[in-house]
C-alpha positions as CSV (number, residue, x, y, z in Angstrom):
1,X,99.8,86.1,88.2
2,X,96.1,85.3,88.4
3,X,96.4,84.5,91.9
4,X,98.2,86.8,92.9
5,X,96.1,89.4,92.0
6,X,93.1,87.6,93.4
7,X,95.0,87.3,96.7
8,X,95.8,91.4,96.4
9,X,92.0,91.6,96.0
10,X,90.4,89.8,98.4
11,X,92.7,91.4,100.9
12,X,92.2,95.0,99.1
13,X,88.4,94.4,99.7
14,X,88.6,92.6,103.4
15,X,87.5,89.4,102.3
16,X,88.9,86.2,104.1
17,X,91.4,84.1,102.4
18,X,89.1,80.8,103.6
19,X,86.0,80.6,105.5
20,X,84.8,78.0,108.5
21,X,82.3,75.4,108.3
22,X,79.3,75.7,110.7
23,X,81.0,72.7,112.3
24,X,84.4,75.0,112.6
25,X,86.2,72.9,110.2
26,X,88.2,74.7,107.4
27,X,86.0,74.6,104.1
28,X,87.9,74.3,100.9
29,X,85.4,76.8,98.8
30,X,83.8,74.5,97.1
31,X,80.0,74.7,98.4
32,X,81.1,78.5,100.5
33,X,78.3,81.0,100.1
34,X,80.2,84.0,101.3
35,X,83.3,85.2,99.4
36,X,86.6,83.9,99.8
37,X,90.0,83.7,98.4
38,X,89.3,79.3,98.6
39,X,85.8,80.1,97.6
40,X,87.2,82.0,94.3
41,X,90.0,79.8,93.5
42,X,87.6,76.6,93.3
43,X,84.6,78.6,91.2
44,X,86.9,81.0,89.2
45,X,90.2,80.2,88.8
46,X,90.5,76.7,88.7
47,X,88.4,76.7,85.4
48,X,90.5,78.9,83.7
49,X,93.0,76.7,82.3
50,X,90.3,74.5,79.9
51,X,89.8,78.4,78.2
52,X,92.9,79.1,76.4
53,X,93.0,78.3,72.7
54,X,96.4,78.4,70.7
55,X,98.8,75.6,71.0
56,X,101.1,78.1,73.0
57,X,98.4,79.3,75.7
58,X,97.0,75.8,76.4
59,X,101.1,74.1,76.6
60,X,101.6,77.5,79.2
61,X,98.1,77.0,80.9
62,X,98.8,73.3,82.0
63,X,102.6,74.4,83.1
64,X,100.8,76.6,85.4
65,X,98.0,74.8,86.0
66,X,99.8,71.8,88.4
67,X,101.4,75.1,90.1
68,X,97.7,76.8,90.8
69,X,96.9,73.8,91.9
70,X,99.8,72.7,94.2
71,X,99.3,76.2,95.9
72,X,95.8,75.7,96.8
73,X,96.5,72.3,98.0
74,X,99.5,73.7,100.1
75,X,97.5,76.2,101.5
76,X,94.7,74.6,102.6
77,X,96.9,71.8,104.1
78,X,98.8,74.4,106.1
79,X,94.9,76.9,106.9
80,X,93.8,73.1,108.5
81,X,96.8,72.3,110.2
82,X,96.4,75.1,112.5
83,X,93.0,74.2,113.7
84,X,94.0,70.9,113.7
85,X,94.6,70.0,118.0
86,X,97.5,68.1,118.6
87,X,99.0,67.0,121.7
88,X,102.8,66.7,121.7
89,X,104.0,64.9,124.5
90,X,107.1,65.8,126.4
């Protein structure tokens, strides 16, 4: 639910789901200056799941952890796969 919401926001406010490099590559957030949803997930939300403190909320919080993470990974694979030039011969 976390990232959903932060994806509502960012778009809510007009901020970019990922930025470019100054070398037009796709950056993944991590060193990103401007916001971002990429910039936000590796800053914000992929601390959360060290915070939570009953036996419940941190079992939960690593369930959904491998998920957060799997998104972002999926996302940035397919964000860099369409700057990526291919040739496909015919």
């Amino acid at each position: 639910m976390g990232i959903d919401r932060t994806l509502l926001y960012k778009a809510h406010v007009y901020e970019p789901l990922y930025l470019l490099t100054e070398s037009c590559d796709v950056s993944d957030g991590i060193e990103d200056k401007q916001p971002s949803f990429m910039q936000e997930y590796k800053f914000k939300l992929e601390k959360l799941y060290v915070k939570f403190y009953t036996k419940r909320a941190s079992t939960l919080a690593a369930k959904r952890k491998t998920a957060a993470e799997n998104l972002y990974q999926s996302l940035l694979a397919e964000i860099k796969e369409c700057y990526s030039v291919q040739r496909l011969d015919k």
